[in-house]
N, C-alpha and C positions, 0 to 999 in steps of 0.2 A: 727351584728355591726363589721366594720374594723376595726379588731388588728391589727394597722401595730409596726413600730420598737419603735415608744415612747413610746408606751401602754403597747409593753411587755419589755421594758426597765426600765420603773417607778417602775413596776410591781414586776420586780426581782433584783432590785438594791441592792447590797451586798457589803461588806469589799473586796472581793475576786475582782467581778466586777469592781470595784473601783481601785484595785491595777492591771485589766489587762488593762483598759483604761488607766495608767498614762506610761505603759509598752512602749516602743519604735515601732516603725510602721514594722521592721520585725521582731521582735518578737511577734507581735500581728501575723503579718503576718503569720505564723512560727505554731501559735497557732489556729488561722483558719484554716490551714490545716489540723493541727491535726484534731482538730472536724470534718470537712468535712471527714475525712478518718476515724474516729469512727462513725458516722453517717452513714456511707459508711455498714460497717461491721456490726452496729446495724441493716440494714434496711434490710439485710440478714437473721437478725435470729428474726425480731420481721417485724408483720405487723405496714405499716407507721401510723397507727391509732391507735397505738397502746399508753397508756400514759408514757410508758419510754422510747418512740424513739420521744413524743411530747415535753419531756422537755430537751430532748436531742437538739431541732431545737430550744426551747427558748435562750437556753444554747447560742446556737451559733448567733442568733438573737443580744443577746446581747453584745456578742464579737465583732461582725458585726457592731453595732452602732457606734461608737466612728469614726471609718476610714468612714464609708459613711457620716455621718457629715461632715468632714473635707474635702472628695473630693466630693461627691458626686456619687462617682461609683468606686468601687472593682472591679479590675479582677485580676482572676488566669488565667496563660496561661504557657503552654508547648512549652518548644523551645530548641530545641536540648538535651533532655532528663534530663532539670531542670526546676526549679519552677520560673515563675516572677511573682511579683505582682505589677500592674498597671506600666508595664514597667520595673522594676528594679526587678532583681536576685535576688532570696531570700536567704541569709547566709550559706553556705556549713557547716560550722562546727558550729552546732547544736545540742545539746540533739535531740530535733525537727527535724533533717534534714531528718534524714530515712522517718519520716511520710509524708514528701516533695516529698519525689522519688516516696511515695507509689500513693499520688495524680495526679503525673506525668503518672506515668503506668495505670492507671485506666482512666485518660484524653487521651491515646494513643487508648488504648483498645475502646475506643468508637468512633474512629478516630475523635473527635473533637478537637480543638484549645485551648478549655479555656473555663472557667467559669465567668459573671457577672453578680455583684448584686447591683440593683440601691435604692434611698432611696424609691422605692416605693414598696418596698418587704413587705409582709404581711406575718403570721403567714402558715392563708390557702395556701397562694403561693407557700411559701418553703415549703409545706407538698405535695402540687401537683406536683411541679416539683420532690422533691427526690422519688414519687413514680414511674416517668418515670426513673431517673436516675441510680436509684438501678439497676433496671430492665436492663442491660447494654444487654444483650443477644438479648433483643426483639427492642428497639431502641437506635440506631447510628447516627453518622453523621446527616446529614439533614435531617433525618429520626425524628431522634431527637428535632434538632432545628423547623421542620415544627410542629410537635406533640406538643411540649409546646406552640407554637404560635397559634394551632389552639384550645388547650384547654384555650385559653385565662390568661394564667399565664404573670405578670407582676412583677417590679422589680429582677426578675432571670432568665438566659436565656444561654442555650450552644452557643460555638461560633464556628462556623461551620470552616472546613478549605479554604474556599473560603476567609472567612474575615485574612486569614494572607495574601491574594493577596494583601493588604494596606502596607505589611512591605516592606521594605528600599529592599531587593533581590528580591522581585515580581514588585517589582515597575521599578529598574533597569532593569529588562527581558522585560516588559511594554515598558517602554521610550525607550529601544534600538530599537523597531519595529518603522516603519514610521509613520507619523502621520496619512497619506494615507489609512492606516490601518482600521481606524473606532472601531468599534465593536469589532473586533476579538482580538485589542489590550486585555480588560478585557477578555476575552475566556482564550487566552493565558498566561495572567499573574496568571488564577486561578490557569491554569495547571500546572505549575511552582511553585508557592507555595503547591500543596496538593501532587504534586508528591514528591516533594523535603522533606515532612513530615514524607510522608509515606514509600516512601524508604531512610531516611536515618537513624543511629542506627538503634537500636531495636523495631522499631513502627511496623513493621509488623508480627513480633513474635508474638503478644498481639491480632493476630487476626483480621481479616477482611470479613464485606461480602461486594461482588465483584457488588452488586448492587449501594453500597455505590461511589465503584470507578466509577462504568459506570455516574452517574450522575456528578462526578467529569469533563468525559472526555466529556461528552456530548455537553455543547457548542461547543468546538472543532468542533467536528463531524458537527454540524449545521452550524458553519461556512465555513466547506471546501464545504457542500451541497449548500450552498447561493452563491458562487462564491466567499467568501469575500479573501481577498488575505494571508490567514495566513502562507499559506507554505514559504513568507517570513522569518520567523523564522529560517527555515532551512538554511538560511544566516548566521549564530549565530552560529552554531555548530564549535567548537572550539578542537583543540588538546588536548590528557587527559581528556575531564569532564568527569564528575562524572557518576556513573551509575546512579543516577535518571535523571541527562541530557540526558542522551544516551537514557534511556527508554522513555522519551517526546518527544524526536525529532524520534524514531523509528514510535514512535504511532502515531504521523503528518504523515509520509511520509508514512504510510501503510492506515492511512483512507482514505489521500487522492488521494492512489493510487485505491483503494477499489473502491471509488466514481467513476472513471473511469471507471470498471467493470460494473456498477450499482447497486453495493449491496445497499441495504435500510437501512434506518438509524438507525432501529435496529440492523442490520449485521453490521456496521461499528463500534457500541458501542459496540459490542463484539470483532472485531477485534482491536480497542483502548484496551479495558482488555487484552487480549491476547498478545499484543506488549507490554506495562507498563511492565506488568509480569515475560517478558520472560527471562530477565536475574537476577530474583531473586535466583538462584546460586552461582553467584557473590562474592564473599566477600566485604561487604561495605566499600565504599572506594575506591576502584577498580577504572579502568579509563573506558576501550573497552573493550571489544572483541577481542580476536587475530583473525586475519583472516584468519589463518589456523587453526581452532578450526576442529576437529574431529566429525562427528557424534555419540553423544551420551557419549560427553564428558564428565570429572567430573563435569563440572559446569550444565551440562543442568540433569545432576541426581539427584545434589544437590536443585536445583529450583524444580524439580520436589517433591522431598521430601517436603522442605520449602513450598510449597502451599499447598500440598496434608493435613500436619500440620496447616496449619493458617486458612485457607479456610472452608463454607461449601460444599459439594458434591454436584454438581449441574451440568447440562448444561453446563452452565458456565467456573466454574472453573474445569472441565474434558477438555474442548476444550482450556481451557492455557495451562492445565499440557500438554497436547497432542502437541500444541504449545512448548511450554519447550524445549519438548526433542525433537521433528521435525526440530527444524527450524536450522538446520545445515548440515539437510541431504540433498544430491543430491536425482535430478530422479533415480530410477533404471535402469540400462541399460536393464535388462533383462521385455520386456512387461507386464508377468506374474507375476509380482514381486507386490507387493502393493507401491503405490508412499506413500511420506508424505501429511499429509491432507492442501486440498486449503488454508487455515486460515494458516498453519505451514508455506506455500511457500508463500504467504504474508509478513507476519513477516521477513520472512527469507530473503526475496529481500530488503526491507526497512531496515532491519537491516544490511545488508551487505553493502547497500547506507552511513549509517549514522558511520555505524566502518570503512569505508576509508579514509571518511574525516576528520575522528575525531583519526589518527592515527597519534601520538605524532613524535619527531625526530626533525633535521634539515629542516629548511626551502624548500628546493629545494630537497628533500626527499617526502615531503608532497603532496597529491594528493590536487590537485584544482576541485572542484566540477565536472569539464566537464569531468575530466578524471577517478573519483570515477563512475560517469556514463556510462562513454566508456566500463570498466572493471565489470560495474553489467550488463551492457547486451549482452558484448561479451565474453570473456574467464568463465566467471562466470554462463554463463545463461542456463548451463544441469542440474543448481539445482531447476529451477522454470520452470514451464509453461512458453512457449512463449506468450501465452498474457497476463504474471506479467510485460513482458519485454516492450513491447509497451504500458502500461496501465500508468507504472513509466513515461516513457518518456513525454504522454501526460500531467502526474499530475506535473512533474517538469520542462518541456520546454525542448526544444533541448536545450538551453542555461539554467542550473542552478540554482537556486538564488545562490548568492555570485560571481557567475563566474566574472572574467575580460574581456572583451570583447575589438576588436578593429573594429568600423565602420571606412563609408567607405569614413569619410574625416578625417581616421589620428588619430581621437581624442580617447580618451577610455572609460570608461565605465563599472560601476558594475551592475549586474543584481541581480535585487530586488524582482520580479516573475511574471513568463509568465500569459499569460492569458488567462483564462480554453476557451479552445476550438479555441486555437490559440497559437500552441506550437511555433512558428516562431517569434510573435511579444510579446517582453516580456516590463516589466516596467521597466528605466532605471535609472541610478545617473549618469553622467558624472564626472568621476575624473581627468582624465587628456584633456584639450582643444585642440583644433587643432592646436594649435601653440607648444603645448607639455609644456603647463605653468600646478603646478598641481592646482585642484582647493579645498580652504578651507572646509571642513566637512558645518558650515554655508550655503555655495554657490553651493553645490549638490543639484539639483531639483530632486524632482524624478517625470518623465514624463514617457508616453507611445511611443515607439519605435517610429515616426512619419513612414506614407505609403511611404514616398519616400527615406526614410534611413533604410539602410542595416545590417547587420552585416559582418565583414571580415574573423573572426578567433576568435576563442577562444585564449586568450592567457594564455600562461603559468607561471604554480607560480612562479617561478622565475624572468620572465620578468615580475612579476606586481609593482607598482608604492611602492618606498620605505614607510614603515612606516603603509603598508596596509596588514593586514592579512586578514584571511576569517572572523573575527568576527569584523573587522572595518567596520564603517557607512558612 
């Protein structure tokens, strides 16, 4: 017979009960996490079948009741290294609070988003589910959420980091792409929330395995394979971001050079891993890259450590570390020498693309997309294979995305992204008209280059149209 929450509610009705239900919504809140984090430690030193870890889930059942009545669904969710429930931050200054941080770190540690629980939670359910969840070592991430959906558990369910692509910052990364976009919009907007999770604070301290990420990056990878037009994105890279920016726009601009190559789409889901990775050295927080970074600088020893720590030993995570501390080295001049590995000079080109553009300063200081490209394949290009250097060109256009461009009646023009296997003819917005009127963000089409229109020049940041950076639409 189904126990669900009235059965074992009636069941255990007490004074105590009584006085948490009349208790305010974050203090309940407050006290749900406790349980959840005694449950946590109970399920550690007793089997979940056990009958003092089952009256310990009635315990919380009951706690439980009151808020899902009222809304109808409970979540805990992790966001920037505190507790919210159902939305709203749960109280810092708490007896309670530590046990808040501790739900946080154990929700990191599993790279999930969050916990919820709807009114159709059952006794057996929340004994099914905490027997996955205890278990933090064996399932993660989507690993996780696939696993309780596929044992048919209802009313409780992890929340993968795909579903913070719904918050207000994945949505913004989302809408600034064209509409033109399709598909690749959601690719990118995941990638953007689970990167932005996992590298920022402490979340990757807590552990990660790197299969977890590859599913993260994978869309991605399938979208640059399909032709769909995401290297758009690389339009967006902006001055200062952040090192999880940097590591998303590295890991675009190295699958999709990758793709050019023909590596397969499992080799490109490892070079996604390997680009995310490679500046976890960094101190968070951090903006780029300097571009006189040194081989085998302090930051690429410090990553190297930091993974070799967070990481299992695998494939894998051997060829990021390897990555890590490569991707700032030159060829050897001397033949006999060992070069850095393909996967390192990868990274390393893509990386050296995305730390030009995204090199803070004065305006007229700042490289414009065409000329961060001029400079990774000329004065820069004794660090990669020459065909890293034609590989970039074909996956980015001879013209950019972001670039200003001037055709060849006068008017101008932002390039929004060439089109695979046609680096000449790219998709365009017209900013400025051929009378030199500008035109409204609204009144930008984005069209493909027409046959009988040209391009004249790349123009330079300086001469581009007031009020327009490289991250303007």
């Amino acid at each position: 017979m189904r126990r669900g929450l009235g059965a074992v509610g009636s069941r255990m009705s007490t004074p105590n009960s009584r006085r948490i239900e009349s208790a305010g919504p974050d203090e309940t809140g407050l006290q749900l996490a406790s349980r959840m984090v005694a449950l946590l430690k109970s399920g550690r030193s007793y089997s979940v079948k056990h009958a003092a870890f089952t009256q310990q889930l009635e315990k919380f059942l009951v706690l439980l009741q009151p808020l899902l009545h009222a809304s109808g669904v409970l979540r805990f969710e992790a966001r920037d290294g505190e507790l919210h429930m159902n939305g709203e931050r749960m109280p810092l200054r708490s007896p309670l609070a530590r046990q808040a941080e501790f739900l946080v770190s154990e929700l990191e540690a599993r790279t999930i988003a969050g916990l919820e629980f709807t009114t159709m939670l059952t006794l057996p359910a929340l004994e099914a589910f905490m027997e996955m969840f205890v278990a933090g070592e064996r399932w993660k991430g989507e690993e996780l959420v696939h696993a309780c959906q596929a044992a048919g558990i209802d009313g409780v369910r992890a929340l993968s980091l795909v579903t913070l692509a719904a918050s207000a910052g994945a949505a913004a990364a989302s809408d600034e792409l064209p509409e033109a976009l399709g598909e690749s919009r959601a690719a990118w907007a995941a990638l953007y929330a689970g990167t932005q999770h996992l590298l920022s604070g402490d979340a990757l301290d807590h552990g990660i395995e790197l299969r977890h990420l590859k599913r993260l990056a994978q869309p991605v990878v399938d979208a640059v394979l399909q032709g769909e037009r995401i290297t758009a994105a690389l339009a967006h890279v902006t001055p200062g971001e952040t090192v999880w920016a940097h590591a998303m726009h590295v890991a675009l601009t190295a699958v999709s050079t990758g793709a050019q190559l023909g590596l397969t789409r499992r080799d490109l889901a490892d070079v996604a891993i390997a680009a995310l990775l490679h500046d976890t050295g960094h101190d968070w927080g951090a903006t780029t890259l300097d571009t006189d970074d040194r081989p085998h600088a302090p930051h690429a020893r410090e990553g190297l450590r930091r993974m070799a720590w967070v990481t299992t030993l695998n494939r894998n995570s051997l060829d990021a570390m390897r990555t890590t501390l490569e991707h700032h080295d030159p060829l050897p001049s001397d033949p006999s020498e060992q070069p850095p590995a393909l996967l390192s000079q990868l990274v390393g080109i893509a990386d050296a693309y995305v730390t030009l553009l995204s090199h803070g300063g004065p305006r007229d200081q700042r490289m414009s997309p065409a000329s961060a490209l001029t400079r990774v394949i000329g004065p820069l290009r004794s660090y990669w294979h020459p065909a890293l250097s034609i590989a970039l060109v074909q996956a980015l256009g001879l013209h950019p995305p972001g670039q200003v461009v001037e055709l060849d009646d006068g008017s101008l023009a932002r390039i929004v992204v060439s089109v695979p296997g046609d680096p000449e003819r790219p998709w365009v917005q017209v900013v400025v008209d051929d009378q030199g009127r500008g035109l409204p963000k609204s009144a930008r089409q984005l069209v493909l280059l027409p046959d009988d229109r040209r391009i004249t020049r790349d123009v330079p940041i300086s001469d581009w149209p007031a009020g327009m950076g490289r991250s303007a639409a």
